[in-house]
C-alpha positions in Angstrom: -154.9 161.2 -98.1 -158.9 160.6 -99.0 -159.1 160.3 -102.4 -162.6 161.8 -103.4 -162.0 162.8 -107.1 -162.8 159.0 -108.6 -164.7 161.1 -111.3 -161.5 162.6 -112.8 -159.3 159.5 -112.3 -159.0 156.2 -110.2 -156.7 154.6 -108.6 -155.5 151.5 -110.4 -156.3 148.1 -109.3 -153.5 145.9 -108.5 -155.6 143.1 -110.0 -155.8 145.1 -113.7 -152.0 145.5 -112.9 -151.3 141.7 -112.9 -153.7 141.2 -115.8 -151.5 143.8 -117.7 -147.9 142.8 -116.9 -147.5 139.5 -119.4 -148.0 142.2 -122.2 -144.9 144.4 -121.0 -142.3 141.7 -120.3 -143.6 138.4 -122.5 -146.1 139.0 -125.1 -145.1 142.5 -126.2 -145.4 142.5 -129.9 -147.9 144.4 -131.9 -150.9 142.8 -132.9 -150.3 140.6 -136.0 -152.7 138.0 -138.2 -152.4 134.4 -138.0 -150.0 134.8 -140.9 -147.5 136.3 -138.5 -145.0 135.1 -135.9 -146.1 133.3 -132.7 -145.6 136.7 -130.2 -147.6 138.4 -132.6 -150.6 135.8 -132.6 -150.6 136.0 -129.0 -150.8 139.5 -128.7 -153.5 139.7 -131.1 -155.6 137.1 -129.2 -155.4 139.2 -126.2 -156.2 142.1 -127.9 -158.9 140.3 -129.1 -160.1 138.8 -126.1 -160.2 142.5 -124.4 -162.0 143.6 -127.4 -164.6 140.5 -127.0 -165.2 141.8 -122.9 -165.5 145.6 -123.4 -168.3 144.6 -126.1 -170.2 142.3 -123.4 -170.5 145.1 -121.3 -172.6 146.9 -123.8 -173.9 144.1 -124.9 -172.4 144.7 -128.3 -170.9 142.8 -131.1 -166.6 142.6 -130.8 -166.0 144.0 -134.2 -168.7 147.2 -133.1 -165.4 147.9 -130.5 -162.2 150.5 -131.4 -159.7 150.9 -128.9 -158.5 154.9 -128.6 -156.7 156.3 -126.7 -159.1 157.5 -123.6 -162.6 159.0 -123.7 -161.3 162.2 -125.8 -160.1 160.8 -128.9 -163.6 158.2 -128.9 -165.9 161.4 -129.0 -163.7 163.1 -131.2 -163.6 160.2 -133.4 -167.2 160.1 -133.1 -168.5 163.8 -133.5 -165.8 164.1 -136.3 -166.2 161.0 -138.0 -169.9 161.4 -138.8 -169.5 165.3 -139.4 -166.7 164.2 -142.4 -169.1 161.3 -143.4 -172.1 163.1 -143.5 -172.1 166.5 -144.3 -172.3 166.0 -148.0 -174.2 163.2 -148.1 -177.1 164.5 -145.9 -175.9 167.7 -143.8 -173.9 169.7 -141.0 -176.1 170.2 -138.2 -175.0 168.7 -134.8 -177.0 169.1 -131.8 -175.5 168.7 -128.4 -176.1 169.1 -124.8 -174.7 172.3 -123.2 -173.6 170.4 -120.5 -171.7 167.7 -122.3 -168.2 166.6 -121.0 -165.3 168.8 -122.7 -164.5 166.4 -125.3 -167.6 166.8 -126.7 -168.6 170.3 -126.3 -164.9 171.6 -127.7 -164.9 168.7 -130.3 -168.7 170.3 -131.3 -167.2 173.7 -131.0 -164.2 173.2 -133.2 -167.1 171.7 -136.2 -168.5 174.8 -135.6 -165.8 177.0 -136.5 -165.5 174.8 -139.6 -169.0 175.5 -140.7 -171.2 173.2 -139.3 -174.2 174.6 -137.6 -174.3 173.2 -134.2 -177.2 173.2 -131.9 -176.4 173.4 -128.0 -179.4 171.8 -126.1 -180.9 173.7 -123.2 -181.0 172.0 -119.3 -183.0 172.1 -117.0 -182.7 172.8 -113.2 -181.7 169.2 -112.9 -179.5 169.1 -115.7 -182.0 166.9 -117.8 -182.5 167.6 -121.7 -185.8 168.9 -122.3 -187.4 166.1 -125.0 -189.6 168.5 -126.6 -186.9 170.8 -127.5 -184.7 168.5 -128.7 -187.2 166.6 -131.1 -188.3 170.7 -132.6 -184.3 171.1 -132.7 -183.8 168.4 -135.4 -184.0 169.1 -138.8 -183.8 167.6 -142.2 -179.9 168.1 -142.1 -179.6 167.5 -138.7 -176.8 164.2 -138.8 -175.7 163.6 -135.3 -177.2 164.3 -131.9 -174.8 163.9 -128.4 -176.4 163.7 -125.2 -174.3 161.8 -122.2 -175.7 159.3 -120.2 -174.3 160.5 -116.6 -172.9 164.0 -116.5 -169.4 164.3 -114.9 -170.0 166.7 -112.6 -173.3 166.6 -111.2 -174.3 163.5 -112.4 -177.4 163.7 -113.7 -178.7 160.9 -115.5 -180.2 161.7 -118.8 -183.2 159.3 -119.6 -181.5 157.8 -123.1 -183.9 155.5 -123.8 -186.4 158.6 -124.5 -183.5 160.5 -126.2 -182.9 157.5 -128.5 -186.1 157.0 -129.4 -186.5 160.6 -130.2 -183.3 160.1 -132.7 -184.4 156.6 -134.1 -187.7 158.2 -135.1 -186.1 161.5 -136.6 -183.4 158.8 -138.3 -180.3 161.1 -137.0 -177.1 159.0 -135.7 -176.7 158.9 -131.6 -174.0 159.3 -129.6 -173.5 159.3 -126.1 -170.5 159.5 -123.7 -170.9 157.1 -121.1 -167.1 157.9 -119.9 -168.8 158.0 -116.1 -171.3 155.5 -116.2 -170.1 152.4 -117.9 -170.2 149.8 -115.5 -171.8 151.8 -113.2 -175.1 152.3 -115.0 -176.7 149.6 -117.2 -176.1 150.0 -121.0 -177.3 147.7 -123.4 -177.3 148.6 -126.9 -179.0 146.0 -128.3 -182.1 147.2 -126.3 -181.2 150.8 -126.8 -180.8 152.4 -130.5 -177.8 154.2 -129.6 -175.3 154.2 -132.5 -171.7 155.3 -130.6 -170.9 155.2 -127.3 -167.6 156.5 -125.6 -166.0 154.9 -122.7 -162.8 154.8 -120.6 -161.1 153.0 -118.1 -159.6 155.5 -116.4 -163.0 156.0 -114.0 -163.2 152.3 -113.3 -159.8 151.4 -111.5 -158.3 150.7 -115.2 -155.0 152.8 -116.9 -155.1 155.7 -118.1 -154.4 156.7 -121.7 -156.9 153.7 -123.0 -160.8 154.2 -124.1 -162.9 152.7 -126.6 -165.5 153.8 -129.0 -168.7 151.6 -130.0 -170.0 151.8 -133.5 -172.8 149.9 -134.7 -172.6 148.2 -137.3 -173.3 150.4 -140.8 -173.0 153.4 -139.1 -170.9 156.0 -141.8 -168.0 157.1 -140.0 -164.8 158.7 -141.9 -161.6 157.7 -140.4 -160.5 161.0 -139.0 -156.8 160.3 -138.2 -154.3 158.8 -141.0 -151.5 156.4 -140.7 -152.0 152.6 -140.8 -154.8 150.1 -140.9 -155.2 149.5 -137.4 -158.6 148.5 -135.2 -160.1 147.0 -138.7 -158.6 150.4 -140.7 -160.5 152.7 -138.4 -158.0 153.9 -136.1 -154.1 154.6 -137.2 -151.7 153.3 -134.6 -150.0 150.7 -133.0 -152.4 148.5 -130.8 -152.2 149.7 -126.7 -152.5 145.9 -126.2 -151.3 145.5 -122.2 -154.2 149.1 -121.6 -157.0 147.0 -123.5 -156.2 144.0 -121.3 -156.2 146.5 -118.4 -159.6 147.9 -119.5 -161.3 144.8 -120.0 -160.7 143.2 -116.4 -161.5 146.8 -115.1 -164.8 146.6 -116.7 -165.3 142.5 -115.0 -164.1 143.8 -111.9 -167.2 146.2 -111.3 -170.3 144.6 -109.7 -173.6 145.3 -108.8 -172.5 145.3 -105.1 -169.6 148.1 -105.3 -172.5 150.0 -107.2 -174.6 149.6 -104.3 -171.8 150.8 -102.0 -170.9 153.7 -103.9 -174.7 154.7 -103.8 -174.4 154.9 -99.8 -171.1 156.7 -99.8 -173.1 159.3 -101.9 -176.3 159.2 -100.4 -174.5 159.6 -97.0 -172.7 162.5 -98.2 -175.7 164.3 -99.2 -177.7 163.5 -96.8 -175.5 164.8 -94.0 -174.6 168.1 -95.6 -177.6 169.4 -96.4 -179.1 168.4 -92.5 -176.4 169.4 -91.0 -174.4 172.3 -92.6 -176.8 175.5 -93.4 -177.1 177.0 -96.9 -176.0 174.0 -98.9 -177.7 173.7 -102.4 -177.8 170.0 -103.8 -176.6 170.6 -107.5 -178.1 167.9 -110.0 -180.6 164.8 -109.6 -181.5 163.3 -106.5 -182.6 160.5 -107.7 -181.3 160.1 -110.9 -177.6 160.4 -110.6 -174.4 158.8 -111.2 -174.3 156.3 -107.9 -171.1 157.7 -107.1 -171.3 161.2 -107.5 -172.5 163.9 -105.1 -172.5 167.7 -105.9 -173.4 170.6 -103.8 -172.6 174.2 -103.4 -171.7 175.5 -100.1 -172.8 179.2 -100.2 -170.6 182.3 -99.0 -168.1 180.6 -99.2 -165.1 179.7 -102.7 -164.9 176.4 -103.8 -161.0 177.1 -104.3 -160.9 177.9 -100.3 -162.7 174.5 -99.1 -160.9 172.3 -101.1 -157.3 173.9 -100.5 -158.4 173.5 -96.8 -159.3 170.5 -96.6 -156.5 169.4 -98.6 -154.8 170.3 -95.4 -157.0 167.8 -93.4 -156.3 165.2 -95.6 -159.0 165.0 -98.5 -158.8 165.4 -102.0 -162.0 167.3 -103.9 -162.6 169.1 -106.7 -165.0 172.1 -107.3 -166.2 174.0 -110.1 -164.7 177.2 -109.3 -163.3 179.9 -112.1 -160.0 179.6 -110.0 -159.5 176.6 -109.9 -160.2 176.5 -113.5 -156.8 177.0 -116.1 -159.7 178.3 -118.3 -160.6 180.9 -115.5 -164.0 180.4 -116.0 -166.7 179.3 -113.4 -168.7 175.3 -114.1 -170.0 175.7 -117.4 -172.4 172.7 -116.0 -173.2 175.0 -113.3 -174.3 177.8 -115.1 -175.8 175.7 -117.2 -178.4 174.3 -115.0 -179.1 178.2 -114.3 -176.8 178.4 -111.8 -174.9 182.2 -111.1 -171.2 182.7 -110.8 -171.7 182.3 -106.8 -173.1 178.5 -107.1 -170.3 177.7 -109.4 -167.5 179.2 -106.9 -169.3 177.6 -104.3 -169.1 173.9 -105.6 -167.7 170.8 -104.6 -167.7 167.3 -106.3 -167.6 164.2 -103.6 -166.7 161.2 -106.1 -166.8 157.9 -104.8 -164.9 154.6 -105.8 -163.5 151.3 -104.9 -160.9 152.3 -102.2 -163.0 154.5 -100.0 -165.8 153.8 -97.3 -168.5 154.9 -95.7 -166.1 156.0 -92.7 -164.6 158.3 -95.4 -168.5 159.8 -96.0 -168.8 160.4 -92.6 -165.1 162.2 -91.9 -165.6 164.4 -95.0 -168.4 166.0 -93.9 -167.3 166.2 -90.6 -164.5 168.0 -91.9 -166.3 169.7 -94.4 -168.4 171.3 -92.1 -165.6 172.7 -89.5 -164.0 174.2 -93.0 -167.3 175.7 -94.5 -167.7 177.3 -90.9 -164.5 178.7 -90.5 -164.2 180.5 -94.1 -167.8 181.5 -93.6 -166.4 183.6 -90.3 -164.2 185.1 -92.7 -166.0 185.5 -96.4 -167.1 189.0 -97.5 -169.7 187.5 -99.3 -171.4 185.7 -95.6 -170.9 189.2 -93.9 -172.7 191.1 -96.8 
């Protein structure tokens, strides 16, 4: 099999393994102070040390760092946190983009239904906030605004610096889920005034189940799930100490040059399908994307049927089709971007990562295009 859904999850390295095993087997207490027992001390040192390279890579401070449990809980955390903080103190409007990941957009949703007023940003044809609209969109009680930096599925890179400014300005809180482009896009926060960022490792060859959530320092957050005093009393629960190790040498183990290679993959991908396979619609940025996503709609034809086919050849995709969908309804990123129902049902996501190569961009669309040709000889919609 061709794995080519890196955007939904990776494969583990066996290097973040390794890291990971002496916290299983040998050092497999809970984090404790240096007032507790030896195991305990060392666990908390190698939480702390995980804690102390996740920050690095966002060139933030170690104590602006929560673990969580994976990219949903951080922008839950974050979207809820600062609604509970706030919404006395200064108001309840949230403004988000409508093409945000689901953790955000169902997190915003769910405020909504509790009474905050939420404001879902328009997109362009690129997928790109339009700045205008989002500086006349904030308001006096306007406390949070959530914009991604690289959109999951046609990864569109948002220009954050400009949104950030925007927000610092206005003097509303920023957040931004970087879930699919830390690492693979630079962040620095020092440099940028974002004040939360979600990440995962579950995108970068780390385990599943662990994220983290930055938090600059003063930023009012209410502590939105109860139980102990955990991650400095900000998130109840026992310490995933062997998936922070994990996440951390993840996070060292990407480099500039795997970046650069993803960027061919993609660029191959796209490249080659639109030259060489008719009625193929890029969807997103062409050059301002997530280097290792590619996007495209393939016309006449349902998502559902190219990737079921060429599942049967051997490669794994995933596409924005209402069917293939357990919500039954088509790419909300796709229709988003103006896109109709037959663009959605028409899409497939390439994702890129560390195990695949550029003999894997070639084969795809090889395949791809002996696949789109075929069920084209057969759609109702390419007869019509």
């Amino acid at each position: 099999m061709t794995y080519l859904d890196n955007s939904a999850c990776t494969r583990l390295d066996e290097r973040v393994l390794e890291t990971m095993k002496p916290y299983f087997f040998d050092t497999y207490a809970v984090a404790t102070s240096e007032f507790g027992y030896s195991m305990g001390i060392e666990a908390k040192e190698g939480l702390e040390q995980a804690r102390e390279g996740i920050a690095s890579g966002l060139g933030a401070d170690p104590g602006e760092i929560v673990f969580t449990s994976g990219s949903t809980e951080s922008s839950n955390m974050a979207l809820k946190g600062v609604a509970l903080a706030l919404k006395e103190k200064k108001g309840k409007h949230i403004i988000v983009s409508k093409i945000e990941d689901f953790p955000v957009l169902n997190t915003a949703k769910a405020l909504a239904k509790q009474g905050f007023d939420v404001t879902f940003l328009e997109v362009d044809a690129e997928g790109f906030v339009n700045l205008e609209e989002l500086e006349k969109a904030i308001t006096d009680e306007t406390i949070l605004v959530s914009v991604q930096q690289g959109n999951q599925e046609i990864g569109t890179v948002q220009d954050l610096k400009a949104v950030s400014e925007i927000c610092e300005a206005k003097e509303v809180l920023l957040h931004s889920d970087a879930t699919h482009s830390f690492t693979r896009l630079p962040l620095d926060v020092k440099e940028l005034p974002v004040d939360l960022v979600t990440a995962s490792a579950h995108t970068i060859h780390g385990p599943r189940g662990i994220g983290a959530l930055y938090i600059r320092e003063g930023t009012p957050i209410h502590k939105f799930m109860d139980g102990g005093f955990q991650e400095s009393n900000r998130r109840a629960g026992v310490e995933n100490i062997p998936g922070a190790v994990g996440f951390a040498k993840a996070a060292e183990l990407v480099s500039p040059e795997e970046n650069k290679q993803l960027e061919a993959m993609r660029d191959r991908v796209i490249e080659r399908a639109l030259a060489e396979i008719p009625r193929v619609t890029l969807n997103g940025s062409r050059g301002k994307r997530l280097p290792q996503n590619a996007n495209l709609t393939f016309h006449y034809v349902e998502g559902e049927s190219i990737t079921l086919h060429m599942d049967m050849r051997g490669f794994a995709l995933s596409t924005g089709s209402a069917c293939f969908s357990k919500s039954l309804e088509a790419s909300h990123v796709i229709m988003g971007i103006g896109g109709d129902h037959e663009r959605a049902h028409g899409s497939v996501r390439f994702s890129f990562g560390r195990y695949n190569s550029m003999e894997d961009a070639d084969a795809v669309i090889d395949a791809m295009s002996e696949v789109v040709t075929r069920l084209r000889e057969i759609s109702p919609l390419a007869e019509k």
